[in-house]
C-alpha positions in Angstrom: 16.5 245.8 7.6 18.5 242.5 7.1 16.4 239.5 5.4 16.7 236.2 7.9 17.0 233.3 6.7 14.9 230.1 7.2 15.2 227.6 9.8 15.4 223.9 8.8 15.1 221.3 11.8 13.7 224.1 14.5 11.9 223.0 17.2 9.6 225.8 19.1 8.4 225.5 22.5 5.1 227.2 23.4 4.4 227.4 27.1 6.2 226.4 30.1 7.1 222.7 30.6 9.6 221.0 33.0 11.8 218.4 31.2 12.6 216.0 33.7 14.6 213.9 31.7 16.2 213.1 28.6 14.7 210.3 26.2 17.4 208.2 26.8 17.3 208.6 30.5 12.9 207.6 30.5 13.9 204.3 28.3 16.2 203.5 31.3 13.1 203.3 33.6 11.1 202.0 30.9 13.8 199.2 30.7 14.5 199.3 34.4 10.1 198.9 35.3 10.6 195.9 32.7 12.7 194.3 34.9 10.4 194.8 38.3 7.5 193.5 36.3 9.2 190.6 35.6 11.6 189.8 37.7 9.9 190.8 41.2 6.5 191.4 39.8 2.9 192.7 41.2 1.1 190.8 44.0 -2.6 190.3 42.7 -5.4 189.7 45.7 -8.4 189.2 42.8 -8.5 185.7 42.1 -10.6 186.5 38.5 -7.6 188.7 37.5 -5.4 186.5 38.2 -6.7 184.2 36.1 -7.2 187.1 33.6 -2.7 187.3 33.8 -2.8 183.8 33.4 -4.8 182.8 30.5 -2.5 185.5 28.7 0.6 184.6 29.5 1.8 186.0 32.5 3.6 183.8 35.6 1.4 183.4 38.2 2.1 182.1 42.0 -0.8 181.8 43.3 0.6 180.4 46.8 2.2 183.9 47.1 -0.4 186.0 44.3 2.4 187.1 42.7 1.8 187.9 38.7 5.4 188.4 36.6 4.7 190.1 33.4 6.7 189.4 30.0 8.0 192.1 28.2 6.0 191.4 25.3 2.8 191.9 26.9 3.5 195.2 28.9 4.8 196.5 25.5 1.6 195.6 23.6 -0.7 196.6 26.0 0.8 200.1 26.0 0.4 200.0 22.1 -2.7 198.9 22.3 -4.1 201.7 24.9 -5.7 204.8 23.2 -3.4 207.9 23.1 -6.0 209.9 23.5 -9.5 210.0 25.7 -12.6 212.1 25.5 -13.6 213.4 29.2 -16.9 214.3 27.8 -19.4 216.6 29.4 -23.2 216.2 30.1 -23.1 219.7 28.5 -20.9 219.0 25.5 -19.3 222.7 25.8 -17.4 220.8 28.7 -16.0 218.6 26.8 -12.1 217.9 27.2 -9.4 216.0 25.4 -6.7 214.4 27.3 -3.5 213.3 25.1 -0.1 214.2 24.3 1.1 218.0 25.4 -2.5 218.9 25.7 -3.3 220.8 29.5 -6.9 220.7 31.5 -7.6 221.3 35.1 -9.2 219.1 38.0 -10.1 219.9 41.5 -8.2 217.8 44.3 -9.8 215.0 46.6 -11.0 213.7 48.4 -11.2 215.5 50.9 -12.7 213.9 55.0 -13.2 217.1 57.0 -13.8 220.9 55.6 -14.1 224.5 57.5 -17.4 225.1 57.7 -17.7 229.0 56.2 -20.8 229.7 58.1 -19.7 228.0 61.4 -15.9 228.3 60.8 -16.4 224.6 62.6 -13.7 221.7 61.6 -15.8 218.7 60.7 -16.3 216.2 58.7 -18.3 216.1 55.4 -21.5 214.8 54.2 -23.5 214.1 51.3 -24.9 217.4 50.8 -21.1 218.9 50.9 -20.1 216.8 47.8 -23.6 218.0 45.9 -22.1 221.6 47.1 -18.5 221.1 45.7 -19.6 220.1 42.6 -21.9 223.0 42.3 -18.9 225.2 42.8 -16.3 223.6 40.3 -19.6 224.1 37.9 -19.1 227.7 38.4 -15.6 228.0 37.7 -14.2 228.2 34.1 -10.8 227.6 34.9 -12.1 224.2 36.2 -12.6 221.7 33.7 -13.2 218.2 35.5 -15.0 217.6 38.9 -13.1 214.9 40.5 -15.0 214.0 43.8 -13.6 216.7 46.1 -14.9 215.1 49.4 -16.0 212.1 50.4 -20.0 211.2 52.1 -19.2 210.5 55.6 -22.5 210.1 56.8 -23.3 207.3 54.6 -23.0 203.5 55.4 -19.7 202.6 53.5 -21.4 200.0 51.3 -23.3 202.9 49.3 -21.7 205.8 49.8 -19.8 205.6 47.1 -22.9 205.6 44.6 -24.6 208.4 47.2 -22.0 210.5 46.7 -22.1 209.8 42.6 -25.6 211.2 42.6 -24.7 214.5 44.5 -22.2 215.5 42.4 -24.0 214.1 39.0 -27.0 216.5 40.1 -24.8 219.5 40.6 -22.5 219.6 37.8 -22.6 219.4 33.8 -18.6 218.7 33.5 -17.2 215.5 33.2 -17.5 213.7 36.6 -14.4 211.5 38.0 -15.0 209.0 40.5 -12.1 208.4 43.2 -13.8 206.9 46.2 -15.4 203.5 44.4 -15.4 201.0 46.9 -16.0 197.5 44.9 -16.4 196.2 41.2 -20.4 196.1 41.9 -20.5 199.4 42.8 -18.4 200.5 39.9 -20.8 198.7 37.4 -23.9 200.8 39.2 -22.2 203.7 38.6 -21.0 203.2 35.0 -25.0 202.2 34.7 -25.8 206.0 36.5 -23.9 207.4 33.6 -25.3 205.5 30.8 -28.8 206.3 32.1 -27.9 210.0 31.8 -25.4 209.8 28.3 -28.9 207.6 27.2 -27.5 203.8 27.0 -24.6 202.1 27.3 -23.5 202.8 23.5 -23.9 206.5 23.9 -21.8 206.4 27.1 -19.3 204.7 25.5 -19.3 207.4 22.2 -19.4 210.1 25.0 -18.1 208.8 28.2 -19.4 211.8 30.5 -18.6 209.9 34.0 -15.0 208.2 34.6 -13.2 206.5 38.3 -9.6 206.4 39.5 -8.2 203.6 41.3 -5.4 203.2 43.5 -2.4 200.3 43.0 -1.5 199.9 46.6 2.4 201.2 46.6 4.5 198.8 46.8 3.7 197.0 44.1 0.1 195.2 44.7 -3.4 195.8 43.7 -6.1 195.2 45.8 -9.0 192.9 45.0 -11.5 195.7 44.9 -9.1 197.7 42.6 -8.9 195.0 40.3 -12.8 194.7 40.1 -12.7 198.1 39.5 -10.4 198.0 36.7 -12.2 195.2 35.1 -16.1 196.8 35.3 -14.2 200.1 33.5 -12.0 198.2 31.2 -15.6 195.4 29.8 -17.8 199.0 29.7 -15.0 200.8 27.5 -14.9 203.6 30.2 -12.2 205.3 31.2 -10.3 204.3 34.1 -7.6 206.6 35.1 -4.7 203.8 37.3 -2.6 206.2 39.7 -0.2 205.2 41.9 0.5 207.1 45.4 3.9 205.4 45.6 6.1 207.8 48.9 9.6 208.4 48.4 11.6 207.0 50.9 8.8 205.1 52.2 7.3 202.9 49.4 9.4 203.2 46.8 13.2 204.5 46.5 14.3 208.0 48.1 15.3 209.0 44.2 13.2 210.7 41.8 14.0 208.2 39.5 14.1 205.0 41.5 10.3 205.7 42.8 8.9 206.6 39.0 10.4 203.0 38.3 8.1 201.6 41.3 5.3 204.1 40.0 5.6 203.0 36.7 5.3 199.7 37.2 2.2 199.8 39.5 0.5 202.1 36.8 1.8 199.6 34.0 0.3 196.8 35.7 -3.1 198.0 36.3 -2.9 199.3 32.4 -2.1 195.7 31.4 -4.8 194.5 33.2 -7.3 196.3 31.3 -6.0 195.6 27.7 -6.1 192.2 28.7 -9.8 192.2 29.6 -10.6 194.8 26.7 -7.8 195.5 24.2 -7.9 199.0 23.2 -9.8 200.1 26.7 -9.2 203.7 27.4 -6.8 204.0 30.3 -5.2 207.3 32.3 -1.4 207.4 33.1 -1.9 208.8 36.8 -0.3 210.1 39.8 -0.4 211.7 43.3 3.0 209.9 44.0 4.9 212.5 46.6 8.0 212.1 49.1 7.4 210.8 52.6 8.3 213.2 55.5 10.3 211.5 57.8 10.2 213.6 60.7 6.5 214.1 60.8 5.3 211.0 59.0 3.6 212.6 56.4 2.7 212.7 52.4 3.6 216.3 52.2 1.4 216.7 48.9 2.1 220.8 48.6 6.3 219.6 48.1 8.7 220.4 45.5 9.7 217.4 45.2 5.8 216.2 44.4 5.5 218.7 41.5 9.1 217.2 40.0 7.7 214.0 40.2 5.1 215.1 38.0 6.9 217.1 35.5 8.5 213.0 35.5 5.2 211.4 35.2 3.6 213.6 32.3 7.0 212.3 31.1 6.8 209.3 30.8 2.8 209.5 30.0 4.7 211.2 26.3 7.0 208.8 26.6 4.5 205.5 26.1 1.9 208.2 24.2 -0.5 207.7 26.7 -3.2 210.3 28.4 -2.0 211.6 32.1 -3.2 212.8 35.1 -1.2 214.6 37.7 -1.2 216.1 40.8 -0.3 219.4 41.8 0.6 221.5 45.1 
């Protein structure tokens, strides 16, 4: 049998990945979002975060809200963002480790109406269907985060939000993820719920077993609520996980690559945003960013086109060695 030879410079790829683009081509929207953030920028609503911009050397209109970000900062705040984040679990066998190439599993939410199984009855959901979801993602192995699956529709809208954090708090020991927060004070209340449970606000900061997503809203503004959010996460050293839901061809370009520019610079501005209130914050690179169905005016999120953006996305997330957090069909 012939004797092979060693390789010298061999790179081996385990599992399947999609390579969207080329390094050269993600520093061209790198360059390209520099340019938006700056040039255009991100309209603010939250008048404590636009101070935050402000005081650190952003441009601020505040006739128009308007917050152009230097190079410089968006640059250090990426540096400055940890690489990798600890989703932990009550039960630390749950535990999870988001960075670089490595791969864990969330439900999708959140969800308004549901099937009934026992009725087969289209309606909408309640508290005791979120305590019920999160029971079930319990359950499965292949699971590894609950992300609020539905939302508490028969709950007045100032509380739901935290009713619906004790349901699914009660009914899972995974790492719970918050994506229906409705204000800053509510976010603080809940970050409290999971220091209560981790046992103080250290120990939730050592093991951060609760975490919340907020939305930019696509094109290019944050809202005041998701500002407050950003800041209660960012001052408690909690993750925050910033994803845009930018439509292509309704929000942002019709291209792949002109909407991850829009994306990346509604995601890059919420991330500045928390390094400037808390340098070193742990942030998530996220996205449910789809295409926009112009015949039925829809967010068709089961697309192809949905699951290239994200092969783009966890892309770029490499790219700026930042955690990520994508959707799927």
């Amino acid at each position: 049998m012939t004797k092979m030879n060693q390789r010298a410079s061999y790179t081996q790829k385990e599992g399947f990945s999609v390579d969207m683009f080329t390094t050269e081509e993600l520093q061209q929207i790198h360059l390209a979002t520099l340019r938006v953030l700056f040039q255009t920028g991100v309209k603010v609503y939250n008048e404590e975060a636009l101070n935050v911009f402000s005081d650190n050397g952003c441009f601020v209109d505040r006739s128009e809200r308007m917050v152009r970000i230097p190079e410089y900062i968006v640059e250090d705040a990426i540096k400055s963002a940890p690489s990798s984040v600890l989703m932990a679990g009550r039960d630390p066998k749950h535990d999870i480790v988001l960075e670089s190439n490595r791969v864990a599993w969330t439900n999708f939410g959140a969800g308004v109406k549901l099937y009934d199984v026992f009725s087969g009855v289209l309606r909408t959901t309640t508290t005791k269907d979120v305590g019920e979801t999160a029971r079930v993602v319990d359950y499965l192995d292949n699971v590894d985060v609950y992300s609020q699956a539905v939302v508490a529709r028969d709950t007045p809208k100032e509380t739901g939000d935290l009713l619906a954090a004790e349901a699914f708090l009660t009914n899972t020991s995974k790492h719970c993820h918050h994506i229906d927060l409705v204000s800053g004070a509510n976010a603080r209340r809940y970050i409290e719920m999971g220091a209560a449970i981790a046992g103080g606000m250290d120990e939730l900061r050592k093991r951060p077993i609760v975490s919340a997503l907020i939305c930019p809203t696509s094109p290019l503004q944050i809202s005041e609520e998701g500002c407050d959010i950003i800041m209660e996460f960012a001052r408690a050293g909690v993750p925050v996980n910033i994803l845009s839901m930018a439509l292509a061809g309704g929000t942002s370009p019709i291209t792949i690559d002109g909407t991850l520019v829009v994306h990346n610079a509604e995601v890059l501005s919420g991330i500045v945003l928390a390094q400037l209130v808390n340098k070193g914050a742990p942030v998530i690179y996220g996205s449910s960013t789809s295409i926009f169905d112009m015949q039925y005016a829809t967010a068709p999120v089961g697309s192809p086109e949905l699951g290239m953006i994200s092969a783009g996305v966890a892309n770029l997330a490499q790219f700026y060695n930042l955690p990520s957090y994508t959707a799927g069909g």
